[in-house]
C-alpha positions in Angstrom: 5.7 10.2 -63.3 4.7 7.6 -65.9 1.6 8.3 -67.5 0.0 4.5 -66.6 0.7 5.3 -63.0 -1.2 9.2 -63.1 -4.4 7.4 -65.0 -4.6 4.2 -62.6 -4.9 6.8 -59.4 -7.3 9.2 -61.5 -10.1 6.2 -62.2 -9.7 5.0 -59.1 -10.6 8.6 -57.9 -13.2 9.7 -60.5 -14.7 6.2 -59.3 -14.8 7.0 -56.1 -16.1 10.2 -56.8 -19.0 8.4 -58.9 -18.5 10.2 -62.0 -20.5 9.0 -64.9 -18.9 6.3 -66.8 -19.9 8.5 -70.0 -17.2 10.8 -68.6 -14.7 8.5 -67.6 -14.5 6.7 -71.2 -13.9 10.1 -72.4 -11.2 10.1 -70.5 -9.8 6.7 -70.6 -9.9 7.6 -75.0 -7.9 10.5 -74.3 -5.2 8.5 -72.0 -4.7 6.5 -74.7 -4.2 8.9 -77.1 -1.8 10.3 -75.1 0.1 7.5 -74.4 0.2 6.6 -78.0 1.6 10.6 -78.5 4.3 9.9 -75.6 5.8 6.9 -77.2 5.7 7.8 -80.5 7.5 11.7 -79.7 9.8 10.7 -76.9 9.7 7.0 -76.9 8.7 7.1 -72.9 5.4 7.2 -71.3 6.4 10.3 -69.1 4.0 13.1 -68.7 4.3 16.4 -67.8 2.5 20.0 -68.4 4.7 20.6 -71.5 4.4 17.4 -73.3 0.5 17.4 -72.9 0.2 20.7 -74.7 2.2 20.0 -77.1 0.1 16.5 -77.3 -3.1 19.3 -77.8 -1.3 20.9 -80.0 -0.3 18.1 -82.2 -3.4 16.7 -82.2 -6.2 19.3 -82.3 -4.2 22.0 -83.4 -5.0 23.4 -80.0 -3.5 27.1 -80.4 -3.5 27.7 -83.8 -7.0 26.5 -84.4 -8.3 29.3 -82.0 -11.0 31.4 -82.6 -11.4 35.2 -81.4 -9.1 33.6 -78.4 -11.7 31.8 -76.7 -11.9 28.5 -76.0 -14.9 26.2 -77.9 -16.4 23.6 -75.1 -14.7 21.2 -76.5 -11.6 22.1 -76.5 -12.0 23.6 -72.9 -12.8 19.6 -71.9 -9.4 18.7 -73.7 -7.4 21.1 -71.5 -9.3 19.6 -68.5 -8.1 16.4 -69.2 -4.5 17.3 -69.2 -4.6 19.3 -66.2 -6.1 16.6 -64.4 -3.1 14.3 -65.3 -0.5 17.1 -64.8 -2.3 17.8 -61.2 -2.9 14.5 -60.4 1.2 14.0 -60.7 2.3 16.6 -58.6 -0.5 16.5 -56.0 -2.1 13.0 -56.2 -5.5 14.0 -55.9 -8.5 15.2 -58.2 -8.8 19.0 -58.5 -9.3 21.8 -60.8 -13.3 19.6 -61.2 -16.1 21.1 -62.5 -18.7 22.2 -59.9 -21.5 21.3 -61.6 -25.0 19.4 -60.7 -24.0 15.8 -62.6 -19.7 15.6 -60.8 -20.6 17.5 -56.9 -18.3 17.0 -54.1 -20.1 14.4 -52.4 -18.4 14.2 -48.8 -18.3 10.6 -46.5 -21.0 10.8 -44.0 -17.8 12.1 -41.1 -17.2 15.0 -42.9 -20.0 15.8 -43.7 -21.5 15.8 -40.3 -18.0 18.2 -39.6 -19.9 20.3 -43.0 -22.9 20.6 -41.3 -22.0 21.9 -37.9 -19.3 24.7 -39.8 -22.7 25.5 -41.8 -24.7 26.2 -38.6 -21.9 27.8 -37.0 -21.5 29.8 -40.6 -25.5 31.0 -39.5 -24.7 32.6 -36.6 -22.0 35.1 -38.2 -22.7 38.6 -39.2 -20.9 37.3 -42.7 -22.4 38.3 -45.9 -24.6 35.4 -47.8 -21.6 35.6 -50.8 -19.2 35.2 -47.9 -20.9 32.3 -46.1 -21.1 30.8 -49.6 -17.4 30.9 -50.3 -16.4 29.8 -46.8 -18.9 26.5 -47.1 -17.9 25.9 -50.4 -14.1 25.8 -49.6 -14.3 23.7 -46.3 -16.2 21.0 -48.5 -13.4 21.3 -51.3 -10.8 21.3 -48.3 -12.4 18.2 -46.6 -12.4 16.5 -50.2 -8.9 16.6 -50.8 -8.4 15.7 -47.2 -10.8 12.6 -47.9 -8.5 11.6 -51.3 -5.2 12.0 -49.1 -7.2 9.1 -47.0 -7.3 11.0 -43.9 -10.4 10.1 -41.8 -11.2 12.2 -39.0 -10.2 15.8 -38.7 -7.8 15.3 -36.0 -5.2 14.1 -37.9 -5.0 17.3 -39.9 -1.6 18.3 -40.0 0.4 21.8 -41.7 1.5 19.3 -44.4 -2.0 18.9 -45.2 -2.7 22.3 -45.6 0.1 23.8 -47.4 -0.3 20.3 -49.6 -3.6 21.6 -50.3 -3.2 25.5 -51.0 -0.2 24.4 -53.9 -3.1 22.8 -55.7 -3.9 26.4 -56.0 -0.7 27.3 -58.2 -1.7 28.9 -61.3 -4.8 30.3 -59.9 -4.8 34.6 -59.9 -3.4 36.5 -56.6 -7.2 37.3 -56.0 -8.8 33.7 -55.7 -5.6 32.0 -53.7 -6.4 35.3 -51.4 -10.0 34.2 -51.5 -8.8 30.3 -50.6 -6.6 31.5 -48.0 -9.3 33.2 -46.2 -11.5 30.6 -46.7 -9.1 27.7 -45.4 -8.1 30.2 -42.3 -11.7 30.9 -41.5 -12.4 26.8 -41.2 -9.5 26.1 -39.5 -10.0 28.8 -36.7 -13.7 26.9 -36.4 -11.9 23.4 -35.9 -9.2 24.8 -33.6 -12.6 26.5 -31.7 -15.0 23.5 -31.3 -11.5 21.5 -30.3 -11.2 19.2 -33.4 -7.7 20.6 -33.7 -4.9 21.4 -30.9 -3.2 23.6 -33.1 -4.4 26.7 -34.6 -2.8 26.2 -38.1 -4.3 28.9 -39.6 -2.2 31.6 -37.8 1.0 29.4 -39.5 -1.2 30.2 -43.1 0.3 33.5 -44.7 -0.2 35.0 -48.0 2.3 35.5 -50.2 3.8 39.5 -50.1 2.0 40.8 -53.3 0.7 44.7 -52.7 -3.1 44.6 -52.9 -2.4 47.9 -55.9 0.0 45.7 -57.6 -3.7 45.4 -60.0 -5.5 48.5 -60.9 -9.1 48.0 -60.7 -10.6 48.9 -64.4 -12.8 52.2 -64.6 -15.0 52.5 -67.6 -14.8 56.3 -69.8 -17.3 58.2 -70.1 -17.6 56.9 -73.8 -17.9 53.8 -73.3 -20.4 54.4 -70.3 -22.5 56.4 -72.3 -22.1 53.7 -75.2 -23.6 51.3 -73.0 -26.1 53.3 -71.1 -27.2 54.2 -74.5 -27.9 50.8 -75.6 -30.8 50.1 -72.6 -34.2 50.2 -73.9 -35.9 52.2 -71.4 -39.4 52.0 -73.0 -39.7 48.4 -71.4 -39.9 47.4 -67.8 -36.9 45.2 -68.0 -34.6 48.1 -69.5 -36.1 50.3 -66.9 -34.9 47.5 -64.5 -31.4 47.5 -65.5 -30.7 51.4 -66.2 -31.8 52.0 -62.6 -29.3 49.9 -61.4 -26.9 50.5 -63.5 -26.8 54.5 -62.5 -26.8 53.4 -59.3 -23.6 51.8 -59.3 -22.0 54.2 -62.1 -22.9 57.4 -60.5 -23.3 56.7 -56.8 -20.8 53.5 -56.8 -23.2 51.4 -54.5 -22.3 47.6 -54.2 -24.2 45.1 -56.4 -25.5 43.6 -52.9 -26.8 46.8 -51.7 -28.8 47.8 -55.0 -30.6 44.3 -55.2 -31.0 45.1 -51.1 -32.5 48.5 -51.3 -36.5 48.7 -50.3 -38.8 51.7 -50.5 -37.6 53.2 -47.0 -33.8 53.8 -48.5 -34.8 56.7 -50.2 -35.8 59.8 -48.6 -37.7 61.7 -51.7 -38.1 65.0 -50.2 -34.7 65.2 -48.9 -33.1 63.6 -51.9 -31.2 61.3 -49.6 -30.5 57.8 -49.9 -29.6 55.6 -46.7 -28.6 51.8 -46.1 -27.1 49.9 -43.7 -24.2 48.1 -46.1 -24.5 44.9 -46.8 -20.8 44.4 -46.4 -19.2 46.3 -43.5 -22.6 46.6 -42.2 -22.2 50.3 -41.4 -24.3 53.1 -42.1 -23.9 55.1 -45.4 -26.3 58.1 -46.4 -25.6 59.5 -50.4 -27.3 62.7 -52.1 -29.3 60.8 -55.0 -29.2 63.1 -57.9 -32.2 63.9 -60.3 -30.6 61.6 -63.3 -30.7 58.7 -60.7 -33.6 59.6 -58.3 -35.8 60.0 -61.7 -34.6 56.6 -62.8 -35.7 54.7 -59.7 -39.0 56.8 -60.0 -39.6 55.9 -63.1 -39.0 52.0 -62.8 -41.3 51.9 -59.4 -43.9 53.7 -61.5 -43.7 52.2 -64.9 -41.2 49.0 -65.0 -41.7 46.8 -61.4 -44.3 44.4 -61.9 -47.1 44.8 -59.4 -46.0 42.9 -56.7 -46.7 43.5 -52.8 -45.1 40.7 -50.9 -41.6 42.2 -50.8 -40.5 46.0 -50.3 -37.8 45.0 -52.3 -37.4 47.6 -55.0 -35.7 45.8 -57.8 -37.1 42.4 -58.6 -37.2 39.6 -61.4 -39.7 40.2 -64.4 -40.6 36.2 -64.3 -43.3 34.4 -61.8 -43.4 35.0 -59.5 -41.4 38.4 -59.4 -39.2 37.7 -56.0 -36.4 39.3 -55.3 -32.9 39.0 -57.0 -31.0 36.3 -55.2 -27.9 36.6 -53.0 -25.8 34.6 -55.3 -27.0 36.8 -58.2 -24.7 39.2 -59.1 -26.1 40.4 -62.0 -22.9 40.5 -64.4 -25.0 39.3 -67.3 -27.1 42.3 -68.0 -23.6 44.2 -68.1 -22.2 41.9 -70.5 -25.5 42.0 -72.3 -25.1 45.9 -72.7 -21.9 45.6 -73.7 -22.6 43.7 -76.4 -25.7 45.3 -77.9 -23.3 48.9 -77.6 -20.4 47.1 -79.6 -17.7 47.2 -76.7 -15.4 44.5 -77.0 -15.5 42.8 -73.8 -11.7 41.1 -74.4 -10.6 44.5 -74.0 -12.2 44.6 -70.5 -10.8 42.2 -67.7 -13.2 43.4 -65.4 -17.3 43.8 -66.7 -19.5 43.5 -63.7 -21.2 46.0 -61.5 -18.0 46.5 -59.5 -16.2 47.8 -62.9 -19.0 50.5 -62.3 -18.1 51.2 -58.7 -14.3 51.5 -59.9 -15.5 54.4 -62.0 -17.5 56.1 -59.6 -14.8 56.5 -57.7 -12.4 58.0 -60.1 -14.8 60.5 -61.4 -15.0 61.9 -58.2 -11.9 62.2 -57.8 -11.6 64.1 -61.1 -14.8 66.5 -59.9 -11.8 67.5 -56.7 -13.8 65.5 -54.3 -11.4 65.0 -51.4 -10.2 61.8 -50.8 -12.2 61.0 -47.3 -15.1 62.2 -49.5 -14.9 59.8 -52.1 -14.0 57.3 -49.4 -17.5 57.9 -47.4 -19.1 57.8 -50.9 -17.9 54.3 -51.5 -18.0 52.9 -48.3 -14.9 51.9 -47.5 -13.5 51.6 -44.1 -10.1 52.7 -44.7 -8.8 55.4 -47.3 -5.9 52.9 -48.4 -8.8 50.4 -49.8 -10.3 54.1 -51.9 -6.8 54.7 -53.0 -6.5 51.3 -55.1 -9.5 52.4 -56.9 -7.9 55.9 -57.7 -4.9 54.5 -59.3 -5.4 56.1 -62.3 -3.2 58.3 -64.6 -5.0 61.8 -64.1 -5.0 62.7 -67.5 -6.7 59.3 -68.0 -8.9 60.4 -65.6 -10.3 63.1 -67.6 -12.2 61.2 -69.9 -14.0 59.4 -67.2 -15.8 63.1 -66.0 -19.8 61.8 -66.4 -22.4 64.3 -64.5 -25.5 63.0 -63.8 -26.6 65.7 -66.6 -24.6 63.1 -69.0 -27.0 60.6 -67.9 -30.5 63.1 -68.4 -29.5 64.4 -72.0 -29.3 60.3 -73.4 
């Protein structure tokens, strides 16, 4: 496709999506840039992926020019603009956008009025907050690119539409088109419910045969655990905060969403028990808490929360007014911040959120001999085959990741 042809539709669409003329001549200068590039190198205005990297390259010395491979904001916007182009000529609409406050997918009053009834119908699900979140956000991104293909009522959804929309996923990880998938699937099931649709596409919707352990899930070793452990500050409320939390993931592999959850009647002191209803598979799960990690709670309730009696929540912000840590939340950042402070190179770490912490629980149990329907109580999964993903570990690898709660007292 010509690469006068891919701009005209994109302004028309960034127009129509009232992005701020700022923006647009940003991208109008880069067009021409381009187009200058094309007929200069290969005397035709034909673009594709290929020729606008090698445009970026030319240009801005995109790849050589890299620092510590990572991407300066700049040069993150210049990327943007060619995917946008190369996108916009195999799919016609305007994806892969930024989801932020000043360019939000604004839908026509219709579908929005289809938004709002999927987001009561979302309220009355036993779904997780994250969950609900994902689902709402990928109807409106669905309904979007529904909108741009100028449909205008749901009922003339069709399986073209669908599939069109899930290959605007190519390129995307196994993990987020999974995430899509169940998102699209879950909205379409709603329309086929309420009668919007006489078909029920999302039974035609299938996802493509990769083996959920085609990915091992990263555990940390003890040395970098205790690296990073090391770094908190525990003589301040905030480090208090965080080393609490963090042993509870590390050591008892609890879900992010089930620490910032846990109140004051979770833990059964004179037993040394610690009980929740999970905030995922809503079942019940009941864990030992040993002294390294009982003592760390202890010592944040008593010396780190800020005095604060309008929730029973036990872990909170440390700004005004002190509420509870919000679903959405997940508190990656403090990881990231540890990391950092303890020197661990977080390239070498795909994953470095709370659930990297959970993935290590899990394989140093398996290296203390716990049986596997143990370890799979522990973490609270629901079927051993989900624990055994997590366990996917060389065992010899597996012996540097032994870290007793006696690891955690001696730091």
């Amino acid at each position: 496709m010509k690469l006068e042809v891919i701009t005209d539709g994109l302004k028309t669409l960034l127009l129509e999506n009232n992005y701020n003329p700022a923006t647009i001549h940003f991208y109008e200068r880069e067009w021409n840039k381009i187009d200058t590039f094309l007929k200069q190198e290969y005397n035709d205005t034909e673009f594709d992926m290929e020729r606008g990297l090698k445009y970026l390259e030319c240009q801005y010395g995109f790849v050589s020019n890299v620092k510590d491979h990572t991407l300066s904001q700049q040069r993150v916007q210049l990327l943007r603009v060619v995917h946008m182009l190369e996108d916009y000529r195999l799919h016609q609409v305007l994806t892969r956008r930024y989801y932020a406050s000043k360019n939000p997918v604004t839908l026509n009053p219709y579908f929005s009025s289809i938004q709002d009834r999927y987001l009561e119908y979302l309220e009355t699900t036993e779904l997780s907050f994250s969950t609900k979140e994902h689902y709402s956000s990928t109807s409106k991104v669905f309904m979007d690119y529904l909108s741009q293909k100028k449909l205008i009522t749901i009922e003339q959804i069709s399986m073209d539409h669908c599939n069109g929309y899930l290959k605007t996923l190519a390129g995307y990880s196994f993990k987020t088109v999974e995430q899509q998938v169940c998102g699209i699937r879950h909205f379409l099931r709603f329309l086929f419910a309420q009668g919007y649709l006489l078909e029920n596409y999302a039974d035609k919707i299938h996802m493509p045969s990769i083996s959920k352990s085609a990915k091992v899930p990263s555990a940390w070793s003890a040395d970098e655990l205790k690296t990073m452990i090391g770094s908190i500050d525990r003589n301040n409320p905030i480090g208090k905060r965080d080393y609490a939390m963090i042993l509870l993931a590390s050591v008892l592999g609890l879900r992010i969403g089930d620490i910032k959850a846990l109140v004051f009647s979770n833990f059964n002191w004179e037993n040394k028990q610690l009980s929740i209803i999970q905030h995922k598979t809503h079942k019940p799960l009941t864990l030992p808490v040993p002294d390294a990690v009982g003592w760390a709670v202890i010592d944040y309730i008593k010396n780190g929360r800020p005095s604060f009696y309008e929730t029973d929540r036990i872990f909170v912000k440390h700004m005004p007014p002190f509420d509870p840590i919000g679903d959405a939340n997940h508190m990656e950042q403090i990881i990231v911040k540890y990391m950092r402070k303890a020197g661990i190179d977080r390239r070498k770490r795909k994953h470095s959120g709370f659930h990297s912490l959970r993935h290590s629980a899990g394989s140093m149990l398996l290296e203390m001999e716990t049986p596997l329907p143990v370890i799979t109580n522990i973490l609270g999964h629901s079927d051993p085959d989900i624990t055994a993903v997590y366990l996917k570990t060389d065992l010899e690898k597996l012996a540097e990741c032994i870290l007793t709660p006696e690891d955690f007292r001696n730091e």
